[in-house]
C-alpha positions in Angstrom: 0.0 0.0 0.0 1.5 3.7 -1.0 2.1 5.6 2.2 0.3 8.6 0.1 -3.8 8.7 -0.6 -3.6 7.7 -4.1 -5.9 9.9 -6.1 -8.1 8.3 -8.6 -10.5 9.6 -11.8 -12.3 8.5 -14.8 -12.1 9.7 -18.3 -14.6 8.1 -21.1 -12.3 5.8 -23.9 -11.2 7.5 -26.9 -9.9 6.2 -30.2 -6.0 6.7 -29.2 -6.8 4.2 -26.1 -7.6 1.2 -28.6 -4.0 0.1 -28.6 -3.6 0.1 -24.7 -6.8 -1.1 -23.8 -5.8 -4.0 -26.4 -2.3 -4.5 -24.7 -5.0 -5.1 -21.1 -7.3 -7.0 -23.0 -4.7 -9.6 -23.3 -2.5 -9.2 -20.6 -1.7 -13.0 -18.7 -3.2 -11.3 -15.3 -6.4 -10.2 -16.9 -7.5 -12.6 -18.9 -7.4 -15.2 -16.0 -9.3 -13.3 -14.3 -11.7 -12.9 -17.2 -14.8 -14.2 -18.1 -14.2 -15.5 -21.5 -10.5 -15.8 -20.3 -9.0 -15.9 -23.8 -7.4 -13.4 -25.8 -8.6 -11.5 -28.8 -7.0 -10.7 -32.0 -6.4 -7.0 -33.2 -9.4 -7.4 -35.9 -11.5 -8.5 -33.3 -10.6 -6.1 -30.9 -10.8 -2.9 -33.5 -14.4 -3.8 -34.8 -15.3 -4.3 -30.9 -13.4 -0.9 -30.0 -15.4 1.3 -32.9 -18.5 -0.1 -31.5 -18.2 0.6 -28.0 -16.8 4.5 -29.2 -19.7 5.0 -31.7 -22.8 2.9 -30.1 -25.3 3.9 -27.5 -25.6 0.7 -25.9 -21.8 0.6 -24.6 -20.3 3.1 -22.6 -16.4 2.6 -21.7 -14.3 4.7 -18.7 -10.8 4.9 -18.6 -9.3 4.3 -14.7 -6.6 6.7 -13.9 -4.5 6.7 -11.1 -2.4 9.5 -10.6 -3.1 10.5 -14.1 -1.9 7.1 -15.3 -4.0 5.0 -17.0 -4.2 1.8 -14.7 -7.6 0.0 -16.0 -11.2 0.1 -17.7 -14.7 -0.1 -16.3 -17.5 -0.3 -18.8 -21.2 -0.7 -19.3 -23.2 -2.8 -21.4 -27.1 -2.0 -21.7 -28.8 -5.3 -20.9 -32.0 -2.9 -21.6 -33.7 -0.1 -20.6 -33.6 -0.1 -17.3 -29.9 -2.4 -16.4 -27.1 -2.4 -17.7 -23.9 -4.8 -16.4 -20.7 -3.7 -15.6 -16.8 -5.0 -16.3 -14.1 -3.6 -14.7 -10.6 -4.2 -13.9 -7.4 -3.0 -12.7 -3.7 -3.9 -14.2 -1.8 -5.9 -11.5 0.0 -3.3 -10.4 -2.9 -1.3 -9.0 -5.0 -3.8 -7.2 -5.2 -4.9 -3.5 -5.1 -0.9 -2.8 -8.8 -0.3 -2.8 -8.7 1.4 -5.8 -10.9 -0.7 -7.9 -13.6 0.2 -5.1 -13.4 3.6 -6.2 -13.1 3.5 -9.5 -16.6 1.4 -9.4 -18.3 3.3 -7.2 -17.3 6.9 -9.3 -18.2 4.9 -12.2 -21.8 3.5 -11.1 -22.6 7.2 -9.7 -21.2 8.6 -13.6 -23.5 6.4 -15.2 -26.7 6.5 -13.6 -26.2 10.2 -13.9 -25.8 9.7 -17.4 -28.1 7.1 -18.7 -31.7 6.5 -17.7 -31.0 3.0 -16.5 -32.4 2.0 -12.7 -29.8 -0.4 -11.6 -26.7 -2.1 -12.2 -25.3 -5.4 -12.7 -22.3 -7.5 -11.9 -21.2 -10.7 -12.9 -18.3 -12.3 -11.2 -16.4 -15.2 -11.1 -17.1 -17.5 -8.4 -13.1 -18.6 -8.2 -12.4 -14.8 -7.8 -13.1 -13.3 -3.7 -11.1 -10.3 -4.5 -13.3 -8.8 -7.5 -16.8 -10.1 -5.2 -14.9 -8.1 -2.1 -14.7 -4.9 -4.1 -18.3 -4.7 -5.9 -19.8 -5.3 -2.4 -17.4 -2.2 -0.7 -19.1 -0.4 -3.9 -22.2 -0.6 -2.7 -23.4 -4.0 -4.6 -26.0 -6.8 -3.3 -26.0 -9.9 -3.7 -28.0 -11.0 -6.7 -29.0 -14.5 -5.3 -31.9 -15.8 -8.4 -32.4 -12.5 -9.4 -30.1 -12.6 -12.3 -29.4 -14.9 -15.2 -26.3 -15.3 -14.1 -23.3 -17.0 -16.6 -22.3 -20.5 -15.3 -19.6 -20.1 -12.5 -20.3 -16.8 -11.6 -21.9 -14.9 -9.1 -24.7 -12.3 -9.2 -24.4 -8.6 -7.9 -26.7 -5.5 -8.4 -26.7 -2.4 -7.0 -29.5 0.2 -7.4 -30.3 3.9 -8.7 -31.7 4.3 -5.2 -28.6 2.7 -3.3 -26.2 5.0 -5.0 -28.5 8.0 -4.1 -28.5 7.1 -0.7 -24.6 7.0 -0.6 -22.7 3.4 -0.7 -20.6 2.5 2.4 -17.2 0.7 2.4 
């Protein structure tokens, strides 16, 4: 842990990020972590990359710490009212509780900006560290409420939560 309060913000994604956030995408420490946990080829990654830029169901923020870029958390609109989100931190950044804040200034960005009502997470059931830092976010858990991908596990946090201020 730093002995300084590390200082951390979001920017949305823009085209110049496509080759770093491709370098992530792949990266050995990430894609175990993963849910698809494979990597992706350039092509694959570009045509996903444009979308996410020019669509409306996608929205993609940039983690910085310190002003460096140290990870992604984005939104995928599972309709009008949810939406799910991903996020990670490179390896170097995590186990400081800064993936806790990038997700909570991320959920409050988000439901300031879209007209969804809630939020949800899918983790991996074989990964206590990422389960750990959605509930300090503010996130329930999901129990049957959510079609949830085989071996992971269900989160959600609410419009009304996040108004009412999320706790660590």
């Amino acid at each position: 842990m730093s002995s300084e309060r590390e200082h951390v913000t979001l920017r949305p994604a823009v085209e110049e990020d496509a080759p770093m956030v491709f370098r992530w995408r792949n990266d050995p420490f990430l894609v175990a972590r993963a849910s698809s946990a494979k990597c992706v080829t350039w092509e694959e990654h570009v045509r996903w990359f444009q979308e996410t830029l020019c669509g409306s169901s996608r929205k993609m923020l940039i983690v910085l710490v310190d002003g460096e870029p140290a990870g992604q958390v984005r939104f995928d609109r599972a309709d009008g009212a949810a939406c799910v989100i991903s996020a990670y931190l490179l390896e170097p950044y995590t186990g400081r509780g800064l993936g806790v804040i990038a997700i909570r200034e991320a959920c409050e960005f988000l439901f300031e900006h879209w007209g969804v009502t809630s939020i949800v997470a899918f983790v991996r059931q074989d990964n206590p560290p990422s389960q750990s830092a959605f509930r300090k976010a503010g996130f329930h858990d999901a129990g049957d409420a959510t079609a949830c991908p085989p071996k992971h596990f269900g989160m959600f946090l609410r419009r009304a939560d996040c108004a009412q201020g999320m706790t660590a």
